[in-house]
N, C-alpha and C positions, 0 to 999 in steps of 0.2 A: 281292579288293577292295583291297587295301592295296598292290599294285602298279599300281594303274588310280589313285590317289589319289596315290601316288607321281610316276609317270609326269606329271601332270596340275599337280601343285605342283613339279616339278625345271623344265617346261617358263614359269611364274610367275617364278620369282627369279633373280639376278644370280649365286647359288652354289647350284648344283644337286645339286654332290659334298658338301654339309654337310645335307641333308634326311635327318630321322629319319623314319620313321613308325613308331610300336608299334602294333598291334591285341589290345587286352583283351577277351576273349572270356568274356561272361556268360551267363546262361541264357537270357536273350531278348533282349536288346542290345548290340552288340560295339561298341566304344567304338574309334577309331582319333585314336591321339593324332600330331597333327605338331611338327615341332621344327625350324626354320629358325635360323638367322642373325641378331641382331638386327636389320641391316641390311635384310632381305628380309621381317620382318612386317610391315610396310607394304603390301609388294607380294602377299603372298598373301592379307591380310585385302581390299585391292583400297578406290576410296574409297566410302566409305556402307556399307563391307561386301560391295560388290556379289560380288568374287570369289570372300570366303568362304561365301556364299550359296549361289550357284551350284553350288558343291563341293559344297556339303549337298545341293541337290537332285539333282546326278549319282550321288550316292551312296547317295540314299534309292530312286530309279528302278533302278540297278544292285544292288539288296539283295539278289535272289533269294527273298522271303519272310524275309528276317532283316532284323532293327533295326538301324540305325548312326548313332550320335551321333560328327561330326568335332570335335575341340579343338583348338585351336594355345594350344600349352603352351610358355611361355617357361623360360629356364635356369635358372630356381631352380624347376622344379616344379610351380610353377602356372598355371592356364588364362589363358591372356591376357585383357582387360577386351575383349571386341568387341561385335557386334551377338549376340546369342544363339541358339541351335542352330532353326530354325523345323519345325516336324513338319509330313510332309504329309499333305494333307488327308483323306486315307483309312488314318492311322493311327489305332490305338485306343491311349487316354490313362489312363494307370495311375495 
């Protein structure tokens, strides 16, 4: 998953070679965190959010039966301010 989300956000921004991704791997939801450029959070949250949306839903269809919550995490650590993570609509809610 983390290279299909990689692949997906390098093909988004202006600097392709400065894209992190870490994937945290929990007992039933693997968390995959991105790290751009300040430059290029813009361009991966997309305007309204649409891009970072999208992501989420290619990513909740590509799970295999596993959970993934996407974050784009700025350079001090925390989750950037965007539109927030939308579940679909045949997940169950903990």
């Amino acid at each position: 998953m983390k290279e299909l989300v990689e692949k997906i956000v390098q093909a988004l921004v202006d600097y392709p070679e400065d894209v992190d991704i870490r994937e945290i791997e929990g007992p039933r939801t693997n968390i995959l965190e991105i790290r751009v450029r300040k430059d290029d959070i813009g361009k991966l949250i997309g305007r309204g959010g649409k891009n970072i949306s999208a992501l989420r839903v290619v990513v909740a269809g590509a799970g295999k039966g596993r959970r993934y919550m996407v974050e784009v995490v700025e350079d001090d650590g925390q989750p950037s301010e965007g539109p927030p993570p939308e579940a679909a609509p045949d997940q169950d809610h903990d």
